[in-house]
N, C-alpha and C positions, 0 to 999 in steps of 0.2 A: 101602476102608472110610472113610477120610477124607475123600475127596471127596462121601460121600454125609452124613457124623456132622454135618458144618459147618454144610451149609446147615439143616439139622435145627435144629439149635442156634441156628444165627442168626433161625429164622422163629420158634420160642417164646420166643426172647429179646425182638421186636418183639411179640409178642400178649400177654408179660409188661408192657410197654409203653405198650401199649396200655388196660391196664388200669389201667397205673397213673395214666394222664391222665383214664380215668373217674371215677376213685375221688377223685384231685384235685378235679377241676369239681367233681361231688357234694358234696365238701365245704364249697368253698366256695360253693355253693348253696344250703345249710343255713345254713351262718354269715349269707348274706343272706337268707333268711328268718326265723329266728330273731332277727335284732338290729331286722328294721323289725318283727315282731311284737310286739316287748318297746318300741319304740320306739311305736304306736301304742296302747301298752297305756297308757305314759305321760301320751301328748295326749290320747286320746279320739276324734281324726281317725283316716282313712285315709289311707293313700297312693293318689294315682294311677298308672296304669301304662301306659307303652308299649312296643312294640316293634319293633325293627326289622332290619330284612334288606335284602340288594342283592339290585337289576334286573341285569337283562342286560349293561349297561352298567356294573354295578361301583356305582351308583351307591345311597347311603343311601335307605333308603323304608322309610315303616310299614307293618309286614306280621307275620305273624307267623314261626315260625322256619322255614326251612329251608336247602337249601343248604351244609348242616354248623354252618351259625349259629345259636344262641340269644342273644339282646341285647337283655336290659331294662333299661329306665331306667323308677324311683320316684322321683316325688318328692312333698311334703307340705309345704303352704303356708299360711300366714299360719295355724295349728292353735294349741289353747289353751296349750301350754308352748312348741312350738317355730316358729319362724318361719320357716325353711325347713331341707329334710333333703333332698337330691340325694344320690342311691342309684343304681348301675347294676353290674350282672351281667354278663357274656359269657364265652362259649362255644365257642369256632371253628375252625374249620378254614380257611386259606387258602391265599395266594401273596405271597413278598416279592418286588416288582419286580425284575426282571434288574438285577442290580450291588448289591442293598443286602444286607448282612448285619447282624449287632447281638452286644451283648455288653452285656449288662442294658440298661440304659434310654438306648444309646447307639447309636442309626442309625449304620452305617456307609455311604457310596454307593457303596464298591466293594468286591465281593466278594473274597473269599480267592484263590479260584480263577479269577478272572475271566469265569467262565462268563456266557453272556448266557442265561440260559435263569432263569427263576422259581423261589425259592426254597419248597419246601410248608412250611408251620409248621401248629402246635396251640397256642391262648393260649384261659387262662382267669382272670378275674380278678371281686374284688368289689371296692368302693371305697363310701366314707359319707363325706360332708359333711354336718356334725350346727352347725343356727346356731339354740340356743334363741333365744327372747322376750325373757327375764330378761335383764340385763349380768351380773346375778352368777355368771349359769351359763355355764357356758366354751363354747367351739366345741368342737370336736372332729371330728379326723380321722382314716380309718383303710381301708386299703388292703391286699390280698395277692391275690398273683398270679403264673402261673407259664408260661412259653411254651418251647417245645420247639418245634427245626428237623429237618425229618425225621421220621424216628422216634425220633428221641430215643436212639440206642441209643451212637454216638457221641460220644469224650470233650467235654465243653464244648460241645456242642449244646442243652444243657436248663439252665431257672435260673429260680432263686423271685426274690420280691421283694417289697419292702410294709412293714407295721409299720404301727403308734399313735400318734398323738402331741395333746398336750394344748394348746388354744388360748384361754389365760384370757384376759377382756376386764379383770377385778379380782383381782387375785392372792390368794388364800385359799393361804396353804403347805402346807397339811393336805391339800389338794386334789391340790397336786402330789406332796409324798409317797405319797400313797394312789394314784395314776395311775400313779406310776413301782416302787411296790414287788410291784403287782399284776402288773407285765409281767418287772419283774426273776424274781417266784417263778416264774414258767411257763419264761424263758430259765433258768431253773437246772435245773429239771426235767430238761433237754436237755445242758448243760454251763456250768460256771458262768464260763465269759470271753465267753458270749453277749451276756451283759447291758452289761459296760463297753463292750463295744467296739462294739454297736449304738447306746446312749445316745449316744455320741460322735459316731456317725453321723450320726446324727439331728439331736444340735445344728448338723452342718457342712453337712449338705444342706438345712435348712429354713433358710438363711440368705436376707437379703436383704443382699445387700452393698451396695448403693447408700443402705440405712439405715443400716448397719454392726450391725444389730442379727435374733436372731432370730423367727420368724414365732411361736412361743410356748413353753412351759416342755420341748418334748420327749416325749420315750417313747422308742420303738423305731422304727431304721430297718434295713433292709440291702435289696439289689440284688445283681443277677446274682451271686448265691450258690449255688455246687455246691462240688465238690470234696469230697465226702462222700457217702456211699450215698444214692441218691433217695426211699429209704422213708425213710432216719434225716430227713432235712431234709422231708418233706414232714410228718412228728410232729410236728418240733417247729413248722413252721408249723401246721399243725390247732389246737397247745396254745395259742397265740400268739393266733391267729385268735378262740378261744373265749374267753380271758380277757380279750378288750376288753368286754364287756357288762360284767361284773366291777367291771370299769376304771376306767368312765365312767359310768356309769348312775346309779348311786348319790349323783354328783357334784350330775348333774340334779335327783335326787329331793330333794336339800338345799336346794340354793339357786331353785327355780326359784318360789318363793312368798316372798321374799326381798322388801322395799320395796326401789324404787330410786326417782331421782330423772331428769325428764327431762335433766338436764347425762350423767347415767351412759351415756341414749341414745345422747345426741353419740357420749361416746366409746366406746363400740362400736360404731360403725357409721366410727369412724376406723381402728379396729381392723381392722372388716373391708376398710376402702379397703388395708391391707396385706396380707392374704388373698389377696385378689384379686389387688395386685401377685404374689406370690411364681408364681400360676397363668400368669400371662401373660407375666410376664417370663421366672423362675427353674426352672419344673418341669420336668424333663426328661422325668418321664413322659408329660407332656402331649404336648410335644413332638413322642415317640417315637412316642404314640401317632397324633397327626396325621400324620406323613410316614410311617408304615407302611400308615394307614387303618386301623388296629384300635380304634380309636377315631369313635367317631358324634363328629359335632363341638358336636350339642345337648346329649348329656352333658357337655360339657367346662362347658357353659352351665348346665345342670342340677344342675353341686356348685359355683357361684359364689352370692355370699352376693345374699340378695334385694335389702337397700339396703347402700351405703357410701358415706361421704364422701372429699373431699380438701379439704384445706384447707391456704392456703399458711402456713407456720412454725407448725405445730400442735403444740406442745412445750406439754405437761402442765405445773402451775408447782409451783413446788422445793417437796421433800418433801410433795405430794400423794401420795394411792393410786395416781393414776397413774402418775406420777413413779414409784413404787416397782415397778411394775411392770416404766415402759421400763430401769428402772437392771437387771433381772434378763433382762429377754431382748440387753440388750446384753453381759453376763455369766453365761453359763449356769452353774446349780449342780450339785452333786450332791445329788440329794433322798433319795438311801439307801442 
């Protein structure tokens, strides 16, 4: 009788599994169409859309899905509020090259087992890169996403990742309270040490150390997060995921009819030259995503900001707005 009960068990334990990576995708295929929805409700543009899938050869090409892939990239350019918004979805089924394994957003080259044979994985993820017009209206960032080795049925084979975070070019503090109390209510929901110890996170991973300062006021971060039942963590991501509109939106709708001044241009667009840094130097997701291929590499290009400058010793002068700015992402607060 055992020999037959097991594998019984073991095959609706995978088609439980299975389901639950549908139910995942789905969700966050909702959260990407509801936020560019609400997002072009805003501008009055549309988004454009492609897609793409691999050849025979492995290689990126526009196509539509197949293959177990779904892979869009939106994006929305030079539109009346915002001046670009890089969006991109996926959905897939693949293979990690013989030798590489991972543990959240950390390519490993050599596998556990040493096997030279292809790893099968399942990743889904959504991702916004949000660069209003206005200087006064913030950036905004916002990412989740979940990839499973296998079937996922095995301990530490499966793991979310993602979170919010807020990227003022002019520091309004109302702005960051309301962005970080919005995300705090949703991580309470779920348990309430979610929230300190994501915000933490968040301020440590969005670092640029070669600034010594962070990329902007925070939110929520976490990575390769299990250890907890898959439905409970996949809640409280859903809750997470939905209360970024909440979040930021609103942020937009205040300031993006705001006067500014061409100097305020400058500096947003100095702003965004560290944006930009943090993507090509500091991201691991980027990273991760490039050396696994789960990643088109035109999306990578697709959520970088449309113009930035650099300029050499571009230090804001004493107690300016801006100044007050660099003095808070060089010391993150607590805003609730």
């Amino acid at each position: 009788m055992q020999t037959t009960e097991k594998p019984k068990q073991k095959q609706k334990q995978k088609r439980k599994t299975n389901d639950m990576s549908v139910k995942i995708s789905n969700s966050l295929h909702r959260m990407f169409d509801n936020l560019c929805k609400a997002i072009e409700e805003i501008d009055g543009c549309k988004f454009a859309e492609k897609s793409w899938n691999r050849d025979e050869n492995g290689k990126w090409i526009e196509a539509s899905g197949g293959n177990g892939i779904v892979y869009i990239d939106r994006a929305l350019r030079d539109g009346n509020v915002f001046e670009k918004v890089g969006v991109n979805y996926v959905s897939m089924l693949g293979e990690l090259p013989p030798g590489m394994s991972f543990r959240g957003s950390e390519p490993a080259m050599e596998s556990e087992n040493g096997s030279d044979k292809p790893t099968p994985y399942f990743a889904t993820s959504t991702s916004f890169a949000i660069n209003p017009k206005n200087p006064m209206a913030p950036t905004a960032h916002v990412n989740y996403r979940y990839f499973q080795l296998g079937d996922g049925v095995e301990a530490g084979s499966w793991w979310f990742g993602g979170g919010g975070d807020l990227t003022p070019i002019y520091l309004f503090e109302e702005d960051a309270v309301h962005f970080h109390r919005v995300h705090k209510e949703a991580c309470d929901k779920h348990n309430i040490e979610f929230y300190p110890r994501f915000k933490k996170w968040c301020d440590e991973y969005f670092y640029l150390p070669h600034r010594a300062e962070c990329r902007g006021v925070g939110g929520i971060f976490f990575d390769n997060l299990q250890g907890r039942e898959k439905e409970e963590l996949f809640s409280f991501v859903k809750t997470c995921s939905e209360a970024f509109n909440d979040a930021y939106l609103p942020l937009v709708n205040k300031r993006k009819d705001m006067e500014y001044l061409e100097e305020n241009k400058y500096w947003q667009k100095l702003r965004r030259g560290r944006y930009a840094e943090f993507i090509l130097l500091n991201d691991k997701g980027t990273s991760f995503g490039l050396k696994t291929g789960i990643v088109q590499p035109q999306s990578v290009l697709n959520c970088m900001p449309g113009e930035a400058f650099w300029n050499y010793e571009d230090y804001p002068l004493l107690n300016s707005k801006e100044a007050k700015l660099l003095e808070v992402l060089k010391n993150p607060r607590d805003w609730v």
